[in-house]
LODOZA-574781 format. One record per residue: residue in one letter; x, y, z of N, C-alpha, C in turn. Coordinates in Angstrom, 3 decimals, always signed. Example, Ala and Ser with C-alpha at 12.3 -4.5 7.8 and 13.67 -1.06 7.14 Angstrom:
BEGIN
SEKE   resn     n.east    n.north       n.up    ca.east   ca.north      ca.up     c.east    c.north       c.up
SEKE      A    +13.190     -5.690     +7.800    +12.300     -4.500     +7.800    +13.200     -3.300     +7.800
SEKE      S    +12.850     -2.250     +7.080    +13.670     -1.060     +7.140    +12.900     +0.030     +7.870
This chain:
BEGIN
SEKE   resn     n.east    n.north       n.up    ca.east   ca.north      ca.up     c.east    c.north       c.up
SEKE      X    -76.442   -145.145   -171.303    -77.294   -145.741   -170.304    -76.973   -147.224   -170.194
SEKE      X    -76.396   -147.639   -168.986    -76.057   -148.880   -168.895    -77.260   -150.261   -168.247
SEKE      X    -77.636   -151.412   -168.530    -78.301   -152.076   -168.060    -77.980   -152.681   -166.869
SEKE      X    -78.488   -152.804   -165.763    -78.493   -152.803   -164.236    -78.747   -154.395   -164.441
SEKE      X    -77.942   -155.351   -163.996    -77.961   -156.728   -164.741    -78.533   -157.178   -163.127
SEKE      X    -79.490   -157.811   -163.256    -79.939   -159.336   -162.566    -80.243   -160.733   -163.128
SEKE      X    -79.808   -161.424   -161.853    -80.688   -163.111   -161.837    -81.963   -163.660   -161.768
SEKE      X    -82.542   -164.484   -162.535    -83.239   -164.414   -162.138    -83.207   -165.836   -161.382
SEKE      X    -83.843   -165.990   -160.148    -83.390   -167.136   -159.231    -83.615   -168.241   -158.851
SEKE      X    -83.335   -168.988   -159.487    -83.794   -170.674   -159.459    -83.856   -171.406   -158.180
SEKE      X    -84.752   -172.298   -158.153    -85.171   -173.102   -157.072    -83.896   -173.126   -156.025
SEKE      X    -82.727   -173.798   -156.214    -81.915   -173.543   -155.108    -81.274   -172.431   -154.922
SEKE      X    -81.366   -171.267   -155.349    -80.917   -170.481   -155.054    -79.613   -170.278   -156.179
SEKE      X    -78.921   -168.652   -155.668    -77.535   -168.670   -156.443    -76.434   -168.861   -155.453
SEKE      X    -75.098   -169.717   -155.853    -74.057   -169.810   -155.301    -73.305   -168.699   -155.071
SEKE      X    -72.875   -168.761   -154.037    -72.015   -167.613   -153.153    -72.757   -166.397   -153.196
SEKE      X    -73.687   -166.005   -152.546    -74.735   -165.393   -152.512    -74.254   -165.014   -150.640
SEKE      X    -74.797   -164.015   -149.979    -74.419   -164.197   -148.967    -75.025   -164.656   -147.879
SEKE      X    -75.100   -165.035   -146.955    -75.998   -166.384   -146.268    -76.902   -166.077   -145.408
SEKE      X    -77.325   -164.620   -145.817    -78.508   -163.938   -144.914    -79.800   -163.970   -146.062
SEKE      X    -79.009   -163.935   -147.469    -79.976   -163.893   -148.255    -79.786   -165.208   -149.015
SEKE      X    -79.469   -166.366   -148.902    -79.723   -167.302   -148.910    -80.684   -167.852   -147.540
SEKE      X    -80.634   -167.461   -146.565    -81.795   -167.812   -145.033    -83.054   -167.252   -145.700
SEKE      X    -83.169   -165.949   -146.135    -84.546   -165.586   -146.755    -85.263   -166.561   -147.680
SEKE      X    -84.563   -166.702   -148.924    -84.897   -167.917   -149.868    -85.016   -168.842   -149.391
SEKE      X    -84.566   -169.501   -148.217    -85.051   -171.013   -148.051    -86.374   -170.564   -147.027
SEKE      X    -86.490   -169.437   -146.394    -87.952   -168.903   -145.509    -88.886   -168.896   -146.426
SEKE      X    -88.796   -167.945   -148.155    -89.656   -167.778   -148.718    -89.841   -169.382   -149.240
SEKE      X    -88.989   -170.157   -149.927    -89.401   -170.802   -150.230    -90.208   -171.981   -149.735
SEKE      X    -89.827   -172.041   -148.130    -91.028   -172.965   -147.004    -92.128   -172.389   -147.005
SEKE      X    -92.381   -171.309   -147.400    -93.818   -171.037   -147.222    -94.572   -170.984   -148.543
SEKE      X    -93.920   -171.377   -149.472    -94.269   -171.035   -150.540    -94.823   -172.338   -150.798
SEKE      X    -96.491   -172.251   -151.712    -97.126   -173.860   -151.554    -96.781   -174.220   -152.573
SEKE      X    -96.410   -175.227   -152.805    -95.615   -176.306   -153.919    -94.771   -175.173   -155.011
SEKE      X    -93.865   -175.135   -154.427    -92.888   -174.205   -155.036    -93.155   -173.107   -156.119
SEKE      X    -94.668   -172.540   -155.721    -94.946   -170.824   -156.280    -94.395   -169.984   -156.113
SEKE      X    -95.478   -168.761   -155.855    -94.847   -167.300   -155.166    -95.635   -167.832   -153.783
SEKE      X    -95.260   -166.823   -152.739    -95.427   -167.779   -151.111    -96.755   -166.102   -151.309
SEKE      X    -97.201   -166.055   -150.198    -98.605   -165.191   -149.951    -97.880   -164.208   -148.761
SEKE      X    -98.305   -163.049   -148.963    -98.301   -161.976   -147.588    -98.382   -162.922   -146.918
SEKE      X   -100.059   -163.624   -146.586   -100.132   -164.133   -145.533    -99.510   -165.000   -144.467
SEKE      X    -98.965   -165.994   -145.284    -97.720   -166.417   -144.664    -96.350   -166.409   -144.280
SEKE      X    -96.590   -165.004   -144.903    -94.884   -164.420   -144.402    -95.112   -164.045   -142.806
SEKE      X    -94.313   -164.950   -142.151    -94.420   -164.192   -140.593    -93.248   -163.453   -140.221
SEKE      X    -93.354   -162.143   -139.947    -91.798   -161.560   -139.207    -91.068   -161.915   -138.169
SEKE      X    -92.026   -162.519   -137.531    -91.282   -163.422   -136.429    -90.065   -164.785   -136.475
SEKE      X    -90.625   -164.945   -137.664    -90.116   -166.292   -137.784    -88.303   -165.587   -138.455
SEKE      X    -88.216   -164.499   -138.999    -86.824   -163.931   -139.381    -86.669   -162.318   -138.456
SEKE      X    -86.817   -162.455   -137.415    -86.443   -160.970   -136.639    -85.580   -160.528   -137.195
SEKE      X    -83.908   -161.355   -137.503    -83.050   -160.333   -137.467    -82.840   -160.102   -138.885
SEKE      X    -83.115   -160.650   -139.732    -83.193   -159.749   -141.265    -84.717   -158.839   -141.575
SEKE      X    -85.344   -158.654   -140.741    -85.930   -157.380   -140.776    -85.555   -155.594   -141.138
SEKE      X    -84.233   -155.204   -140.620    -84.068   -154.238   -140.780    -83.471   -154.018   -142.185
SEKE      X    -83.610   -154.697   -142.782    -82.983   -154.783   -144.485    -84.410   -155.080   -145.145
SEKE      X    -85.334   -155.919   -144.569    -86.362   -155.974   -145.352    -87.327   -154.811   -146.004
SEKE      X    -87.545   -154.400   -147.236    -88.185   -153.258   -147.648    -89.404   -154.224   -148.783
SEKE      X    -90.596   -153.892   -148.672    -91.871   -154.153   -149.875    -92.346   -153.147   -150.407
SEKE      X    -92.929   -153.362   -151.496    -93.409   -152.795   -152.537    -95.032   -153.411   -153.029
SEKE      X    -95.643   -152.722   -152.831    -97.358   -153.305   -153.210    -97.040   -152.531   -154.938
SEKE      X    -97.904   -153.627   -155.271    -97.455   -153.724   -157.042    -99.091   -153.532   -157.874
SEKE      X    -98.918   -152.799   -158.498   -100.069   -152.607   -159.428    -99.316   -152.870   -160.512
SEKE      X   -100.875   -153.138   -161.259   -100.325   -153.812   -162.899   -100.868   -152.841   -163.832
SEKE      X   -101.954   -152.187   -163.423   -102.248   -151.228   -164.927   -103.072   -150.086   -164.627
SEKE      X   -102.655   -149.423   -164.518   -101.276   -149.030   -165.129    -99.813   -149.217   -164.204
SEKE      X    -98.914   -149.712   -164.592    -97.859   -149.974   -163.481    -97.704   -149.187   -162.759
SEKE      X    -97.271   -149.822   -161.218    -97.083   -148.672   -160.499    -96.676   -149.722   -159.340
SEKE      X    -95.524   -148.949   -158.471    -94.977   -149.520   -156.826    -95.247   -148.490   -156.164
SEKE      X    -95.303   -149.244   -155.102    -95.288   -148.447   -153.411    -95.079   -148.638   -152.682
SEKE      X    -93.936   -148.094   -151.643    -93.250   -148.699   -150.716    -94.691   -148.985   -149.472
SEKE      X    -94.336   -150.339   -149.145    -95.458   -150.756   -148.301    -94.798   -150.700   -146.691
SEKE      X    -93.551   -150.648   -146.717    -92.609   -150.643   -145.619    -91.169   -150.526   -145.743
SEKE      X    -90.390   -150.158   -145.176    -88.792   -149.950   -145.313    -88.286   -150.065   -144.026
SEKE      X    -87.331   -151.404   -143.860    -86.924   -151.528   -142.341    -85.923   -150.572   -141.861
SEKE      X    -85.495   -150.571   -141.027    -84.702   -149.026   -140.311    -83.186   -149.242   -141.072
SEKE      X    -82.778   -150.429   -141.242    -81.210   -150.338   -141.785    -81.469   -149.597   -143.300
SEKE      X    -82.030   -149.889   -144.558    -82.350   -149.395   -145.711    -82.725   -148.141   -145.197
SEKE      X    -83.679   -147.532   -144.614    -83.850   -146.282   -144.637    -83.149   -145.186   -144.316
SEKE      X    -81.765   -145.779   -142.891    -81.107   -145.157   -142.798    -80.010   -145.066   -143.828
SEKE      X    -80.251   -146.052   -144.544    -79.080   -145.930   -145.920    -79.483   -144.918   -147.183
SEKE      X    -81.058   -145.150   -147.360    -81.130   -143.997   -147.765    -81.500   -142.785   -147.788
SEKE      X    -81.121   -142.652   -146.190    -81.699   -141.213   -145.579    -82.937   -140.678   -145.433
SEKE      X    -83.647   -141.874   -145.725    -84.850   -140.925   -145.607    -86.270   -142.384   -145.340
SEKE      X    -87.244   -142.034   -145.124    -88.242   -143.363   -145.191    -89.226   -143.149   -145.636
SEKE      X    -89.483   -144.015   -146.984    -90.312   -143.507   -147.769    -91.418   -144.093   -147.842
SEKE      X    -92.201   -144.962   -146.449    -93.091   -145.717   -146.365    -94.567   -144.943   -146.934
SEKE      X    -95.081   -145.694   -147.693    -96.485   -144.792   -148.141    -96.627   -144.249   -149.466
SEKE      X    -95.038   -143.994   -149.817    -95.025   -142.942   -151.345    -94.042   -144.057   -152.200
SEKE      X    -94.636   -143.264   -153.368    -94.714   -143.990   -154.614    -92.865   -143.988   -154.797
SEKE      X    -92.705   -145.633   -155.755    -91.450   -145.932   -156.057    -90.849   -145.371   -157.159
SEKE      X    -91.729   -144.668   -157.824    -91.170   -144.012   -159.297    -91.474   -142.528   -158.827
SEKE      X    -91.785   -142.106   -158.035    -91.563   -140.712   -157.351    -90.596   -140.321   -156.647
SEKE      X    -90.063   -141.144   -155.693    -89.364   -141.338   -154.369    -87.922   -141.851   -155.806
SEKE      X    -87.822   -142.081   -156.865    -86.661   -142.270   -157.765    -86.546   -142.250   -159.020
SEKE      X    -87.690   -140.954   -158.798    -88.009   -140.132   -160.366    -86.560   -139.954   -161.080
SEKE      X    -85.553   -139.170   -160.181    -84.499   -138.967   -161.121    -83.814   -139.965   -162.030
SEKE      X    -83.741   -140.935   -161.332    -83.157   -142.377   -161.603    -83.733   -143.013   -162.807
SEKE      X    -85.071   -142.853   -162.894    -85.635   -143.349   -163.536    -86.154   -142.361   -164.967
SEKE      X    -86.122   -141.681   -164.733    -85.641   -139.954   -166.022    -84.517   -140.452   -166.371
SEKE      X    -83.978   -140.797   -166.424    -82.210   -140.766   -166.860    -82.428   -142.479   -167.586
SEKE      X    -82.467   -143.143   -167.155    -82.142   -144.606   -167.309    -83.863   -145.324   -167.152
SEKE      X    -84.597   -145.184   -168.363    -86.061   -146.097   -167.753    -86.154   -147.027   -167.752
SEKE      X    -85.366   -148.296   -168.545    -85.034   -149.280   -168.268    -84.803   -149.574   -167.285
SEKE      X    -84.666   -149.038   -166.151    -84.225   -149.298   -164.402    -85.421   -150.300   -164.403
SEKE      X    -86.824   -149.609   -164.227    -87.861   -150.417   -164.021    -87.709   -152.056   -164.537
SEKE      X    -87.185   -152.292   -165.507    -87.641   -153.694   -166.145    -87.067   -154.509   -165.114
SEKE      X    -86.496   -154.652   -164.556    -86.244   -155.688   -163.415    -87.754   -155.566   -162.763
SEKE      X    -88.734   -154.823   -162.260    -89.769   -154.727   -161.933    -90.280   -155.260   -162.250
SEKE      X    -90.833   -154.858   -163.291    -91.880   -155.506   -164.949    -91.611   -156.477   -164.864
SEKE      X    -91.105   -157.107   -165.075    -90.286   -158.434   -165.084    -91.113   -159.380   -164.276
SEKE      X    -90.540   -158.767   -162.758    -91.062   -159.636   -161.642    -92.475   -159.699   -161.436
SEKE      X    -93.100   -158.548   -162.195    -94.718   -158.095   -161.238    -95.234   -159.334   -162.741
SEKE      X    -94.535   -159.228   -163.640    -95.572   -160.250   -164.899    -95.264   -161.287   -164.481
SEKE      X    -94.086   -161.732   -164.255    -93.948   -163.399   -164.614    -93.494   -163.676   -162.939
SEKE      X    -93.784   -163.347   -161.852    -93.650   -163.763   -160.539    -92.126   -164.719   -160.377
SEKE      X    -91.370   -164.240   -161.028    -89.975   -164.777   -161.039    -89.551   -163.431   -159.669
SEKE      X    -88.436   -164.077   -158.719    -87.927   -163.887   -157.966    -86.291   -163.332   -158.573
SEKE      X    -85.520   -162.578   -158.480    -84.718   -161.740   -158.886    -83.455   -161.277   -158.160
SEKE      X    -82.259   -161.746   -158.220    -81.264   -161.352   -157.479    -80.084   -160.642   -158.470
SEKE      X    -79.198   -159.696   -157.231    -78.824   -158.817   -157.790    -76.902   -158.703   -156.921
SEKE      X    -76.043   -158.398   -157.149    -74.957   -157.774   -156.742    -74.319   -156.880   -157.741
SEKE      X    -73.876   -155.730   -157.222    -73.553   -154.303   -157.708    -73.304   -152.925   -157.210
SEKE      X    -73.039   -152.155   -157.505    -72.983   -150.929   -157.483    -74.588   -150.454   -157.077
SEKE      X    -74.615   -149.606   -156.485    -75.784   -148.931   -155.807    -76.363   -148.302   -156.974
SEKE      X    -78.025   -147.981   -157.204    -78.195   -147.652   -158.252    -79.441   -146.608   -157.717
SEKE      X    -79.485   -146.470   -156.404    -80.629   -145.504   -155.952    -80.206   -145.354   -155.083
SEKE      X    -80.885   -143.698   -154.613    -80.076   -142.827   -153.944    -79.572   -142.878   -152.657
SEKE      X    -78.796   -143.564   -152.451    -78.182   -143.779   -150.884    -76.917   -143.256   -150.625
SEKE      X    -77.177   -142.995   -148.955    -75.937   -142.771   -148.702    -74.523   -142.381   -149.197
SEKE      X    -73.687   -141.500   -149.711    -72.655   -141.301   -150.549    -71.465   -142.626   -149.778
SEKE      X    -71.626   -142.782   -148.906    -70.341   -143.832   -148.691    -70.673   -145.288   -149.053
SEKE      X    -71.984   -145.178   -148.840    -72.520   -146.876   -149.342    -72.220   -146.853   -150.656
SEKE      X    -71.938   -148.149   -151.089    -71.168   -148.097   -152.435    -71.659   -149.524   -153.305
SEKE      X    -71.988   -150.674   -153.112    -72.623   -151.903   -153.444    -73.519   -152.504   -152.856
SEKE      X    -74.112   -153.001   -153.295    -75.251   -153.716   -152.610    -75.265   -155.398   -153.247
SEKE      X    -75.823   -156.382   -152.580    -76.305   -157.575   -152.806    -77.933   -157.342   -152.583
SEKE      X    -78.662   -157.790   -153.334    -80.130   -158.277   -152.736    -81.097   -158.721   -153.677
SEKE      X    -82.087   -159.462   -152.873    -83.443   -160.170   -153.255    -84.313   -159.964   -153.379
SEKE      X    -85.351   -160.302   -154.517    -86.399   -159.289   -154.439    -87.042   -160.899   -154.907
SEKE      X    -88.411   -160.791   -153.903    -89.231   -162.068   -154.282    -90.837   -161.599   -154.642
SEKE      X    -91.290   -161.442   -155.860    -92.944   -161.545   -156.044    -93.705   -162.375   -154.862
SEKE      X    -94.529   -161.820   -154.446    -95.745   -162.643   -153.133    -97.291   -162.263   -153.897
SEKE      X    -97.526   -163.292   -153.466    -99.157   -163.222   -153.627    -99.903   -162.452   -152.525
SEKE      X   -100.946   -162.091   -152.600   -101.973   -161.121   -151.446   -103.074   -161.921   -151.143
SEKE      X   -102.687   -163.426   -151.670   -103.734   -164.720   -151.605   -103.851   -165.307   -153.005
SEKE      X   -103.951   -164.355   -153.588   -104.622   -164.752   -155.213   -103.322   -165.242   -155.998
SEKE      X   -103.729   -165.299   -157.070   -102.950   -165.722   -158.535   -101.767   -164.831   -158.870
SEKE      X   -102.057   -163.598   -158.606   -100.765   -162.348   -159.035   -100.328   -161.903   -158.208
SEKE      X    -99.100   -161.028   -158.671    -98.192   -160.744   -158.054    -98.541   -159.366   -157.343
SEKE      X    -98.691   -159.433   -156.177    -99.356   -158.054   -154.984    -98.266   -157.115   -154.675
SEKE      X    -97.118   -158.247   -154.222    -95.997   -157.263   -153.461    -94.668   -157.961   -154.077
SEKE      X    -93.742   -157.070   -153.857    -92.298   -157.545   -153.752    -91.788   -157.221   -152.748
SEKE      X    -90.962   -158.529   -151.923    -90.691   -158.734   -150.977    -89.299   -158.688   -150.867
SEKE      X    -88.249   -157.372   -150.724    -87.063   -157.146   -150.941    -86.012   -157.372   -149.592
SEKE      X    -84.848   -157.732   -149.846    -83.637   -157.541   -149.002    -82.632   -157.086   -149.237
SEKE      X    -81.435   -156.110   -149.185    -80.798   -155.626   -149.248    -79.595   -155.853   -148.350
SEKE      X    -78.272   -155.975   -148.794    -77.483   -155.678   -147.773    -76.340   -155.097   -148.452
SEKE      X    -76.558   -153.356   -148.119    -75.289   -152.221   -148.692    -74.279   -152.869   -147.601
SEKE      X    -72.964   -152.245   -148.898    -71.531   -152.459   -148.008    -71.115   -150.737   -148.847
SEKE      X    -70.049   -150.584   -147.507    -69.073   -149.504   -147.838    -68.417   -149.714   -148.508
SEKE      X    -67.345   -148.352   -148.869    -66.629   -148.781   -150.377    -65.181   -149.669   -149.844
SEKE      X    -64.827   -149.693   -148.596    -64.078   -150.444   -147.583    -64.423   -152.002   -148.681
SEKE      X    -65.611   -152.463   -148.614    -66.296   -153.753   -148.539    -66.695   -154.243   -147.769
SEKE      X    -67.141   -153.748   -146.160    -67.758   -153.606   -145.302    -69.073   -153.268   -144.994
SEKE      X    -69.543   -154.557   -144.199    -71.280   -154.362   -144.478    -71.910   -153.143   -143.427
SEKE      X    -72.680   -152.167   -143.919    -73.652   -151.175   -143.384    -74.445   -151.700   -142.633
């Protein structure tokens, strides 16, 4: 069982990162009040239309842990065939997570300590057989309060070409 390695992501961001998900980080981080986690509330979709269809959230419980896809934009879903808005994240990748449970701790991680989390790699949930790597961001948000409500994800799969999906 191998460990699924992330960053975790410091104020400016990580270098050579690709520059759709560097535009997110400098969005989350303008809204974010004196450099916290930023709130649902002020996330506006308007203000990023076109990285929407990569955007996917997760509403986060703490105890007993638990995710749920709160939304999945049309590019991710068509990547992974299916849209799993509504149902649970350890259901919707039970297998994944049977095999390797350590998957979660990148989660854990984020839902305790509201650290923001970046990633490039090999695909590690169930998509598409030609999609083959992914880059993406996953940012803790507040629901107003003190803790961490949602994770606020981006994704961008490439083919095994190296060509973005």
């Amino acid at each position: 069982m191998s460990q699924v390695p992330y960053e975790i992501v410091p104020p400016a961001g990580v270098a050579g990162w690709h520059r759709n998900i560097d535009r997110l980080w400098r969005y989350v981080r303008a809204i974010a009040p004196g450099g916290g986690m930023p709130s649902r509330r002020d996330f506006d979709p308007v203000d990023i239309p076109d990285l929407l269809p990569r955007i996917w959230m997760l509403d986060v419980a703490l105890d007993p842990f638990a995710l749920t896809y709160r939304l999945c934009g049309t590019m991710e879903t068509a990547s992974l065939e299916r849209d799993p808005t509504g149902q649970s994240f350890m259901d919707v990748h039970a297998d994944r997570i049977a095999r390797e449970p350590h998957f979660l701790d990148r989660y854990r991680h984020m839902a305790r300590t509201g650290e923001a989390t970046w990633r490039r790699g090999r695909l590690v949930l169930g998509h598409n057989d030609r999609h083959k790597t992914v880059e993406n961001l996953m940012v803790p948000m507040t629901d107003g309060g003190a803790a961490v409500a949602i994770l606020l994800c981006y994704s961008l799969v490439f083919r095994a070409d190296g060509s973005l999906y």
